[in-house]
C-alpha positions, -999 to 999 in steps of 0.1 A, spaced: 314 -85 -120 348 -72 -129 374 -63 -101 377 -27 -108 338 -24 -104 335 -40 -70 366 -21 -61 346 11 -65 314 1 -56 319 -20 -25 335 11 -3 311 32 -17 278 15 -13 262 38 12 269 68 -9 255 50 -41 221 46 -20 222 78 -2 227 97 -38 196 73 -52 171 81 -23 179 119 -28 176 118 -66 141 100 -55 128 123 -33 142 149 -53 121 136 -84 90 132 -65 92 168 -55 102 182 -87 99 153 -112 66 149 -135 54 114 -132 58 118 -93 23 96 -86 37 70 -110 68 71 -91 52 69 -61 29 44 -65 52 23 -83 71 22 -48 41 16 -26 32 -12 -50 61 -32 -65 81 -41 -39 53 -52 -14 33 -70 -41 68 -90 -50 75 -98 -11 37 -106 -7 40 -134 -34 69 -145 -14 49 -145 19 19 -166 0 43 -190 -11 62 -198 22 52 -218 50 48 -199 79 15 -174 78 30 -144 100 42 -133 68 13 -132 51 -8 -115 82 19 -89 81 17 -86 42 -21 -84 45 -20 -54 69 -1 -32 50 -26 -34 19 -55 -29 45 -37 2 52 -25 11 15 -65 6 4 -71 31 33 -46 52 21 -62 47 -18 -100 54 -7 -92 83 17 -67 101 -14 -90 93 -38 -122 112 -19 -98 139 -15 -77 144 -41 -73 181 -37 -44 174 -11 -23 163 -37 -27 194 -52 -25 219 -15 -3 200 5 32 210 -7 58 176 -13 23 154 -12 42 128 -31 75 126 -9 53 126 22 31 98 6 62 76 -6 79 83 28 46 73 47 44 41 25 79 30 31 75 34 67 44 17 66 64 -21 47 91 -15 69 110 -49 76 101 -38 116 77 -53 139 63 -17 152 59 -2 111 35 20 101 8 -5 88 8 -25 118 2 5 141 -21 20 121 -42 -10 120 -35 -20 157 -48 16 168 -70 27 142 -84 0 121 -91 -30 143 -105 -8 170 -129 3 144 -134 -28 125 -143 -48 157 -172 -22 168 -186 -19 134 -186 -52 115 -217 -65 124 -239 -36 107 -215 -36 80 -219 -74 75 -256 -69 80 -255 -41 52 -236 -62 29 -259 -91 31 -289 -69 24 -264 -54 -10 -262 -89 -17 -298 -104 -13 -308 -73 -36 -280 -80 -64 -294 -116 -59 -329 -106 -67 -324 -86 -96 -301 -107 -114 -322 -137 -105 -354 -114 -120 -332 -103 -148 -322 -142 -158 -359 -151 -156 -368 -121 -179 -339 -132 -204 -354 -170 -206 
C-alpha cells in the first residue's frame, strides 16, 4: 500500500466505516435487493468464522457458532410463516440486519446466546421428548413405505 493511501486512510478509519454502515443501512431502507443484502450479512460472515471454529481446537467456538444458526433458523422459519411483516413493518430489513449483527456479536452476552439461554433451551428441554417421540414415529413411517416401495420395485 502506497504512503499517500495509508496517510489518508489510517486517521480516517472510523469515518470510512461510519460512512459504510450508513450507506448500508441506508440501502437496506431504500435500496432494492435489501433481503439479498441482508441475508448476505446474516450469512457470510458467520458461515466464514464457523469454518474457522470447526477447524480449531477448542469447541466453545463452535458451541457459540452453533447457537447463532439455532437462532438464525428460528429467525428463517418464524419470517418465512409470516412474511407479511416484511411487507407492514416499516425498515423490516435494517431491523432484521441490525438484529442479526447483534445476535454474532464477538460478546459473551449477544443476542443468540440470550435468546437461546431464555427462550430456546427453556423450551427445548420441556419438549424434546414428544418431539423425539414424533420424529421416530416420521421415521418408522418413511421406513415402511420406502421399505414397501423397494419390495414393489423388485
Amino acid at each position: 500500500m502506497s504512503e499517500a493511501f495509508k496517510k489518508y486512510i489510517e486517521p480516517n478509519q472510523n469515518k470510512i466505516l461510519w460512512g459504510c454502515a450508513a450507506f448500508i443501512a441506508l440501502y437496506l431502507v431504500f435500496g432494492w435487493g435489501a433481503q439479498l443484502l441482508c441475508n448476505i450479512i446474516g450469512v457470510a460472515y458467520p458461515a466464514y468464522v464457523s469454518i474457522h471454529a470447526i477447524e480449531s481446537s477448542p469447541k466453545a467456538d463452535d458451541t457459540r457458532w452453533l447457537i447463532y444458526w439455532v437462532t438464525f433458523a428460528i429467525l428463517s422459519l418464524i419470517e418465512h410463516f409470516s412474511f407479511f411483516l416484511c411487507k407492514v413493518i416499516p425498515f423490516y430489513w435494517l431491523i432484521k440486519c441490525a438484529f442479526l449483527i447483534w445476535c454474532m456479536l464477538p460478546i459473551p452476552s449477544n443476542g443468540s446466546v440470550l435468546i437461546y439461554g431464555r427462550i430456546v433451551r427453556p423450551y427445548f428441554l420441556k419438549h424434546h421428548e414428544a418431539a423425539d417421540r414424533a420424529l421416530d414415529g416420521v421415521f418408522d413411517k418413511v421406513k415402511e413405505t420406502v421399505g414397501g416401495f423397494a419390495k414393489k420395485t423388485e
